[in-house]
N, C-alpha and C positions, 0 to 999 in steps of 0.2 A: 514539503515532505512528500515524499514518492507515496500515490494511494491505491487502492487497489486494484487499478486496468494498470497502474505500472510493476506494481509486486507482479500480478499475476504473467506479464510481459518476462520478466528474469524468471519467475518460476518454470517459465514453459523454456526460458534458455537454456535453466541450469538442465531440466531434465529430458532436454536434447542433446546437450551435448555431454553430463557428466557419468549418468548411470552406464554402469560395467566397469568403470574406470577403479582402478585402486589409488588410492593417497599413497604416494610414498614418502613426503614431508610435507611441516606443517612449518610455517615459521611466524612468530606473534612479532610485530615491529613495535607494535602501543600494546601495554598489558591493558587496559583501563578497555583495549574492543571487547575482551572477553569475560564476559559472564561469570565469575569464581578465578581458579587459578590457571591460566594459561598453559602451566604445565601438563594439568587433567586431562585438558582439550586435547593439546598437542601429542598426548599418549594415547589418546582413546581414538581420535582422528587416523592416525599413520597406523598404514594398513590395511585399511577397511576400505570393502567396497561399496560405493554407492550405487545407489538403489532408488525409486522414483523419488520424486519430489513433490511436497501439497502446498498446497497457501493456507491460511488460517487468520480472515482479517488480514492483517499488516505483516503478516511472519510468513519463511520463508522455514516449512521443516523438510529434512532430507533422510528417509530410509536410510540405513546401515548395515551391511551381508547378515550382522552380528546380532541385530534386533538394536543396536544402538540407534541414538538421534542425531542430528547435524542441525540446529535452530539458526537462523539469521534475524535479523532486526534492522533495516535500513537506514529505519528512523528519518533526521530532516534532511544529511547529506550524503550516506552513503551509499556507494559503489561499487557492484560485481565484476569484474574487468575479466573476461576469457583471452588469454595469451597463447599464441601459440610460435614464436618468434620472439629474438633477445630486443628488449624492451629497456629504454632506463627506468627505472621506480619514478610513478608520481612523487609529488613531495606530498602526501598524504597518504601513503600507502601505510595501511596499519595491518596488513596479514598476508599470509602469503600459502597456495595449498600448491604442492606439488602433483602432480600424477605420472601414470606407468607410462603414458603415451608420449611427455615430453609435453604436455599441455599445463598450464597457471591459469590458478583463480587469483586472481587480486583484490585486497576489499580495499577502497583508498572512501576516505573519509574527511572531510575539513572540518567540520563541528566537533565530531570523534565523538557524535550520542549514537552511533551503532552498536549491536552487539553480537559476538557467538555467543553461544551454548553448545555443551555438548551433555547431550543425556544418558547415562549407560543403559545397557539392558536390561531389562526387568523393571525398571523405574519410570513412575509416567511421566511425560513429558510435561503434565499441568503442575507437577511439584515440584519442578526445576525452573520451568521458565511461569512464572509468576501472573505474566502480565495475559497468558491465555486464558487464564479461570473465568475473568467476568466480561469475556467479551460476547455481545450478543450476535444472534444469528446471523448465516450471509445472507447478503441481498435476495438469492434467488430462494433461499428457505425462509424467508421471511413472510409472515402471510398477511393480508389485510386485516384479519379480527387479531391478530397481536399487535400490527404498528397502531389499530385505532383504538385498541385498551390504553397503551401505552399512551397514545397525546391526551385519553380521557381523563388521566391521572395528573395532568400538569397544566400550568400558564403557559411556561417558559415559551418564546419562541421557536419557531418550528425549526429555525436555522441554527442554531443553538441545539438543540432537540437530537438533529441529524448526525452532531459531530459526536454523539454521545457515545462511543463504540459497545456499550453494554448494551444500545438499541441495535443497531445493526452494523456489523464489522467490517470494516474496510473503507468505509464513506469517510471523505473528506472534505474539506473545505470549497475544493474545485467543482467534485460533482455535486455538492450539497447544490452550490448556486444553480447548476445547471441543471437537474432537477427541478427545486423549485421553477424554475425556467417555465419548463414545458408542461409542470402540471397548473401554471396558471396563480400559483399561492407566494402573496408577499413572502418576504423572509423573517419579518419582524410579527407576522401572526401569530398568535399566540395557540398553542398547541391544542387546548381542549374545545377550539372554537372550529377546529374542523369534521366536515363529516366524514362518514363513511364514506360516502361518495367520492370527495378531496383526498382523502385517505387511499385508495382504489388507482384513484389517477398518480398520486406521486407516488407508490410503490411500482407500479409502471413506468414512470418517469425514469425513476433510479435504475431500475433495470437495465434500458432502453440505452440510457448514458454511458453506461458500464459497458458495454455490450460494443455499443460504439467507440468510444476509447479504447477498449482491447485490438480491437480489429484494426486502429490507426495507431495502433503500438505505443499507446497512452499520451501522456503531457510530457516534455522537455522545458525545464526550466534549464538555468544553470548547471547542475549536476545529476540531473538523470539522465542517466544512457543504458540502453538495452547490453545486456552484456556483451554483445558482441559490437557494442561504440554506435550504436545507430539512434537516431533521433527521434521522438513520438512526435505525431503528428499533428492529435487532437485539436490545439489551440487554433488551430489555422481556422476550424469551424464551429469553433464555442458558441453557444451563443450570448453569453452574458459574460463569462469569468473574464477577467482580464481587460474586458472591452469599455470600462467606463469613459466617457464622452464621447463615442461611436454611436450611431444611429442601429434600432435593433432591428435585427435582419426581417423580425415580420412587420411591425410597422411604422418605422421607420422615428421612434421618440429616440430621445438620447439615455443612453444608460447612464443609472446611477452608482454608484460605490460608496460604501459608508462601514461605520466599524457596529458589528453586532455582536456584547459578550468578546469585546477583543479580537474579533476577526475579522475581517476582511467581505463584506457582503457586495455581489452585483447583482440587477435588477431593472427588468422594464417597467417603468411606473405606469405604462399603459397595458401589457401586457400582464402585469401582477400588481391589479389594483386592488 
């Protein structure tokens, strides 16, 4: 699932290359992408001009000339394709946005757990799209006496802990491990056993991560691509994710991988003893 150095990679595509543009068509290929009735969308969409674009966690919302919304959801496999030349349709294309300039957004999707939204004027954005109400803060508003309230109230694993989006939004599976990475803390540590101190270092850590994956235009797996078809970088210098039975770049033990709470954890047993 695309996290947040790759939302925010498409965020900064869409609003480079889309605000000023007007929608001239909207075409839904899967009704099931769109959030309520496709037709809503596709009325309220055609038209309108867009306008900057934010991130929010994992979401992707888009200003409207009109004070309307444009929300996105990428979820585990979907895809922003900017076209500007005749193209066949992927075989997963589930949307299609027209504009005045002769330019296509394409959303193509294989899983097909994306979604639009479209929010009208006047109406807030948190009582349409659902899933914004209880996410908690971004990384960089995140402060060290709220992350270390929050592990003082729990057991749970700190890696576990991390994916919790009502702790901090946008963190995923990728940078959780790579955080814990560099601030030193197993993944399997139990949350109210750290200090303020621990606490200090991995809010930095997360930072640092994010910060770096943006700049190397986030992770490519299989189906993430910068809207404009371009590949992230990140994994090439991970230091844990991905890399299980590779020796770890500081000193040189073999990485471990194991499933924590169902997911996927990596880890230097010497470097997060």
């Amino acid at each position: 699932m695309p996290e947040l150095p790759e939302v925010e990679i498409v965020r900064r595509g869409l609003d480079n290359l889309t605000p000023g543009l007007v929608i001239s068509d909207v075409m839904v290929l899967r009704p099931d992408c769109v959030a309520g009735s496709p037709g809503f969308l596709q009325q309220g969409l055609s038209g309108q001009t867009v306008g900057a674009w934010r991130r929010r966690g994992k979401y992707l919302i888009g200003q409207l000339a009109n004070d309307g919304h444009w929300v996105i959801h990428l979820r585990m496999t979907g895809q922003l394709l900017w076209i500007t030349n005749s193209q066949p349709l992927a075989v997963h294309t589930r949307a299609r946005v027209f504009f005045d300039n002769g330019a296509e957004l394409r959303f193509v999707d294989q899983r097909t757990f994306g979604r639009w939204w479209w929010v009208p004027p006047g109406q807030a954005i948190t009582e349409v799209v659902t899933g914004l109400q209880p996410l908690g803060p971004e990384p960089w508003e995140c402060t060290t006496a709220a992350l270390f309230h929050r592990c003082q109230s729990t057991s749970r694993p700190i890696k576990t802990a991390l994916l919790d989006q009502t702790w901090i939004a946008g963190l995923g599976n990728i940078y959780a491990d790579e955080s814990l990475f560099l601030s030193g803390i197993h993944p399997r540590t139990p949350c109210n056993q750290l200090s303020a101190q621990r606490v200090e270092q991995l809010r930095h850590a997360i930072i640092k991560v994010l910060e770096t994956s943006i700049a190397l235009g986030g992770t490519t797996f299989s189906h993430f691509r910068h809207i404009q078809g371009m590949n992230g970088h990140y994994l090439d210098q991970a230091w844990v994710y991905g890399r299980a039975g590779q020796p770890c770049r500081v000193c040189g033990t073999v990485i471990q991988r194991t499933k924590i709470a169902g997911r996927s954890s990596h880890w230097c047993p010497r470097c997060q003893a």
